[in-house]
C-alpha positions, 0 to 999 in steps of 0.5 A: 500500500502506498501512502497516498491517503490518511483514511480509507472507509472500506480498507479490508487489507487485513483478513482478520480485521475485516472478518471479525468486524463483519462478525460485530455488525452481525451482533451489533447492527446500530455500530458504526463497526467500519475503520474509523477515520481521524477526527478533528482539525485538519490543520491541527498542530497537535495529533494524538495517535491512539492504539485502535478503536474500542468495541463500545467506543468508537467502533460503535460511535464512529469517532475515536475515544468516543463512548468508552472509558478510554475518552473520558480523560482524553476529552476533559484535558483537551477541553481544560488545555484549551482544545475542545468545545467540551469536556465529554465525547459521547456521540459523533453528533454531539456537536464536539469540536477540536481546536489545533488538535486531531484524534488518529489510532495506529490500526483504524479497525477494531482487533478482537481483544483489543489486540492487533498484530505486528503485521496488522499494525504494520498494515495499517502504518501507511495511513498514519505515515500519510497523516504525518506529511499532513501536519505543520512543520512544528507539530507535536504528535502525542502517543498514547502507549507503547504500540502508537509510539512504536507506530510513528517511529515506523511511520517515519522509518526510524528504528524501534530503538531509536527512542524509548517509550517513556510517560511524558518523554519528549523525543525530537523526530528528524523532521524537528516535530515532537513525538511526546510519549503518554500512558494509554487513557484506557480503563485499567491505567486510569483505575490502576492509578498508572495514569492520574489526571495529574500525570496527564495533565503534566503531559499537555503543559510540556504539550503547550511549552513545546507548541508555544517556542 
């Protein structure tokens, strides 16, 4: 796959991907259950790449962290750092809207167990190397977890080893942009204490300071 764009709706380049969402729009007919595309601004300086969909969330809503546990301390620091409408994401029509920011996963579709290959995380790179090019000259692109920081790294063709994941480390990419590494959002970072609203918080001041130089 060359790439060419950031998103395409009906992608089924990965078999297992594309049998198990038919599996859950059999289950769940009201779900979205497609690949789900970036959300936000499209001239945004700041991309926050996620692990993949979740199944209630956006696979069910069609708009990344949206209706699961994952968003809700995503969305209520992109409102309090100054990048959102709203401090909730409940629905794709519940008029959110995101300022100098965009939402993006590492695999667009939902694996089964939250848990996608190597070889499908590799699959779906291109979109986000796509996505990339797309951003300003000063960007800075927030991870969330291992697999979305090991993600851009491959998306910009640099090793694994190149920079280790870390909670609100800052790594200089090639091109100048940053790369600011988070704990993942999910529900058991959060209930475990891994992640507090003060640790993610401390992650959006090093986000500002940097889009601010």
């Amino acid at each position: 796959m060359l790439a060419t764009e950031i998103f395409n709706l009906h992608c089924q380049q990965c078999p297992r991907l594309s049998d198990f969402l038919t599996q859950v729009r059999e289950k769940y007919p009201t779900y979205h259950a497609l690949p789900v595309a970036p959300f936000g601004d499209k001239n945004a300086a700041l991309l926050i790449v996620g692990l993949a969909p979740g199944m209630h969330g956006a696979n069910a809503t069609g708009r990344p962290f949206t209706g699961d546990y994952a968003g809700l301390l995503l969305y209520q620091a992109l409102y309090e750092f100054g990048y959102s409408n709203q401090p909730t994401s409940v629905a794709a029509n519940d008029g959110l809207r995101l300022k100098n920011a965009r939402i993006t996963n590492a695999v667009k579709c939902l694996p089964p167990q939250n848990k996608p290959t190597g070889e499908e995380i590799a699959q779906c790179n291109p979109f986000l190397a796509a996505e990339l090019t797309t951003l300003p000259k000063q960007a800075v692109i927030l991870a969330l977890g291992t697999i979305a920081h090991q993600a851009v790294l491959k998306a910009y063709q640099l090793k694994i080893t190149s920079a280790k994941f870390a909670h609100n480390a800052v790594h200089t990419l090639p091109d100048g942009r940053y790369l600011v590494d988070s704990y993942h959002t999910s529900r058991y970072n959060v209930q475990t204490k891994r992640l507090t609203k003060a640790m993610f918080a401390e992650v959006f001041v090093q986000i500002n300071a940097l889009l601010a130089v």
